[in-house]
N, C-alpha and C positions, 0 to 999 in steps of 0.2 A: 504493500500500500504506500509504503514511503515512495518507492522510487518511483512508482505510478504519478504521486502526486507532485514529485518533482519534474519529471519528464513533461505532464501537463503544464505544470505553472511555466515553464519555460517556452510551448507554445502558445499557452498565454499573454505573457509578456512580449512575446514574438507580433500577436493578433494584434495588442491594444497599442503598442507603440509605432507598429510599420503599415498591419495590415488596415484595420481599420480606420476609415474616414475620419474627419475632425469636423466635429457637429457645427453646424452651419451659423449658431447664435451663441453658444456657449466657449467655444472652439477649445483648443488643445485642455483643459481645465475638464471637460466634461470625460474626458480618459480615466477618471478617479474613477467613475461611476463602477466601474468594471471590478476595483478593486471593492467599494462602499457596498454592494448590495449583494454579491456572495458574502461577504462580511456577514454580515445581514441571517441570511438565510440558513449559513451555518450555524450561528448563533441561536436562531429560531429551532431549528434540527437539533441541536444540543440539549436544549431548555426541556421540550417534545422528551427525549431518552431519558433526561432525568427526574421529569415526570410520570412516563412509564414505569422505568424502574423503582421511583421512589413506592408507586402501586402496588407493586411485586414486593417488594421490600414489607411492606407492611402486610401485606394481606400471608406471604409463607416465612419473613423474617431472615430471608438467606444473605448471606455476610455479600456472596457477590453482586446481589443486585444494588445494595448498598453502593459496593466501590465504584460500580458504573452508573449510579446516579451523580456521588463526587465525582468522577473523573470528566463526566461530561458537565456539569454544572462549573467546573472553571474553566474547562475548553471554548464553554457557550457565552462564560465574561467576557474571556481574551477577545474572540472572536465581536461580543460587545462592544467591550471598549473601542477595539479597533475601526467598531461601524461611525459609534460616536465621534473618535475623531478625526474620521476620513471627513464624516459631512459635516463639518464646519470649514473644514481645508475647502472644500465644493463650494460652501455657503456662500463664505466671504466675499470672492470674488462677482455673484452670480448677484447673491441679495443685498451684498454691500454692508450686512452685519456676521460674525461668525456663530450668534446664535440667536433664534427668536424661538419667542416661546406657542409655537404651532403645535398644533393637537397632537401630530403624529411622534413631534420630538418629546415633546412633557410624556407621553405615554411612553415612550421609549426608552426616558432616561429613570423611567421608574421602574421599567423589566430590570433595567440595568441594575438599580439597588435593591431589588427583591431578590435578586442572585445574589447578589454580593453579599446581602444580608444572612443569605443561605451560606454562603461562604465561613463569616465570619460565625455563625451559628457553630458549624464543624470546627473551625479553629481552635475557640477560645469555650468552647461547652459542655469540652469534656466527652472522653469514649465509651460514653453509658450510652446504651439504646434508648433508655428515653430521649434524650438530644437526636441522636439519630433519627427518629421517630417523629422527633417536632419538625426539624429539618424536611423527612419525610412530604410534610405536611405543606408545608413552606412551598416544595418542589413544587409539588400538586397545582396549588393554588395559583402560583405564579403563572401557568400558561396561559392565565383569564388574559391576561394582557396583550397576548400576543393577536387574538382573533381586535381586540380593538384597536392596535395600531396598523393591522391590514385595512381595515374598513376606516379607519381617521380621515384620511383625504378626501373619499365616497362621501362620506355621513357629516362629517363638520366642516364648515367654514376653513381651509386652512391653505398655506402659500407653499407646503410640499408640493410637489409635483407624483400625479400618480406616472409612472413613466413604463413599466411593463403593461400594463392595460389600464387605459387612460377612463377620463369620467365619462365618455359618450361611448367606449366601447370599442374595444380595435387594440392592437399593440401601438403604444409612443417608439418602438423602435422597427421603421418601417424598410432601414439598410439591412440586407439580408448578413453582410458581413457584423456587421454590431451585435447581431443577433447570436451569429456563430461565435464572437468574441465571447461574448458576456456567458453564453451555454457554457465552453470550454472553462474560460476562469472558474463559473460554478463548481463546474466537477475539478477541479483543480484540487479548489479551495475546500468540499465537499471531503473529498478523501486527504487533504492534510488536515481538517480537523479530525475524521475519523480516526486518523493513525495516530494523532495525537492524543483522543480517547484512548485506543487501546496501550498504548504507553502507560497512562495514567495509571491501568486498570491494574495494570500488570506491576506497577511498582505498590501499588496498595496490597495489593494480594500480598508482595513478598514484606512488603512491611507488617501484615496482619499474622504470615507466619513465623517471622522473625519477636514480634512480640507475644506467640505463643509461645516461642521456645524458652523466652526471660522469663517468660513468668513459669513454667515447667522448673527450671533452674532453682530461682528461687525458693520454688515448693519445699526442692528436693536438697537445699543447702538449710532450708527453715525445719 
C-alpha cells in the first residue's frame, strides 16, 4: 500500500502541476484544490472507520477494534488539519480574507475538535475501558457532523463554493483532465492514509502486547 501510494502521489503531482489546465478565474492558486479536498475526504473516511469500529468496540469489547478506531481517529486529524490549512492558503488569495466564518468552515473546524477532543480523551484519561468506552462514544457521535458540512453550501446561505456538484446540478469541474487529476490524487491520498492507519494499528497492537508482558513481569517478581 505504501509504495502504491507513493507511485500515485507522484503521478499526481505529475497531473496537477504539468498536466492539468490552470483554471481560467482562479488561475495557478486553484492547483491547491487537488491537494485540499482529498484532504478532505480522507479525513471524512477516517472519522467513518473510527466510528464503525468504535461500534464494534463496544457492542463485543475486542482490544482490536479499539486500536483501529485510535489509529484512524489521528490519521483523520492529520488529514484534518491539513484540509484546514490548505483552505485558507486557497482562501486568501480568492476571498481576500484567510478565514470567514461560513457555515461549511464553522462546521468543519468543529469535526476538527470533536476528534481532537477524542484525541486528547485517549491521551490524558487513562487505559481503563471506561475512557475507552467514552471515547467510544465521542467517535460515534462525531460523524453527525460530517452529513452537515456536505449539505452547508446546499442548505445555508454560504460563500464556499460547492465545486464537485455544484447548486443547480452538474459537476463544477467540466475539464475532463481536472477530473482525472483530482480522481488520481484521491486515490493517492486515499491509500496513504490507509497505510498510515494500518501502521498505526500495528504499533498499538505491539504496544498492547509489550504492556502485557510488564505487567506478567511484575506479577511474577510481586
Amino acid at each position: 500500500m505504501g509504495w502504491a501510494a507513493g507511485v500515485l502521489m507522484f503521478w499526481a503531482l505529475y497531473l496537477i502541476f504539468i498536466a492539468a489546465p490552470t483554471e481560467a478565474q482562479m488561475g495557478d492558486v486553484q492547483r491547491i484544490f487537488y491537494f485540499h479536498v482529498p484532504c478532505w475526504w480522507v479525513a471524512f473516511g477516517g472519522f467513518f472507520v473510527v466510528a464503525g469500529a468504535s461500534a464494534v468496540y463496544l457492542w463485543t469489547g475486542r482490544p482490536g477494534a479499539d486500536h483501529l478506531a485510535l489509529a484512524s481517529a489521528e490519521v483523520g486529524v492529520l488529514f484534518c488539519t491539513l484540509g484546514l490549512v490548505t483552505g485558507p492558503i486557497w482562501a486568501r488569495p480568492i476571498w481576500g480574507v484567510w478565514w470567514t466564518w461560513d457555515p461549511r468552515l464553522t462546521m468543519a473546524l468543529i469535526l476538527w475538535a470533536i476528534y481532537v477532543a477524542y484525541l486528547m480523551l485517549r491521551a490524558f484519561g487513562g487505559e481503563s475501558d471506561a475512557v475507552a468506552r467514552y471515547a467510544a462514544v465521542l467517535g460515534i457521535v462525531g460523524i453527525v457532523d460530517i452529513p452537515v458540512i456536505h449539505y452547508a453550501v446546499r442548505l445555508l446561505q454560504g460563500i464556499h463554493p460547492a465545486v464537485i456538484t455544484t447548486r443547480e446540478g452538474g459537476s463544477g469541474l467540466t475539464d475532463p483532465t481536472m477530473r482525472a487529476t483530482l480522481y488520481v490524487a484521491s486515490v493517492a491520498m486515499l491509500l496513504l492514509g490507509g497505510w498510515l492507519v494500518v501502521l498505526r494499528v500495528r504499533t498499538e497492537r505491539l504496544a498492547a502486547e509489550v504492556a502485557a508482558l510488564r505487567r506478567e513481569v511484575e506479577e511474577g517478581v510481586g
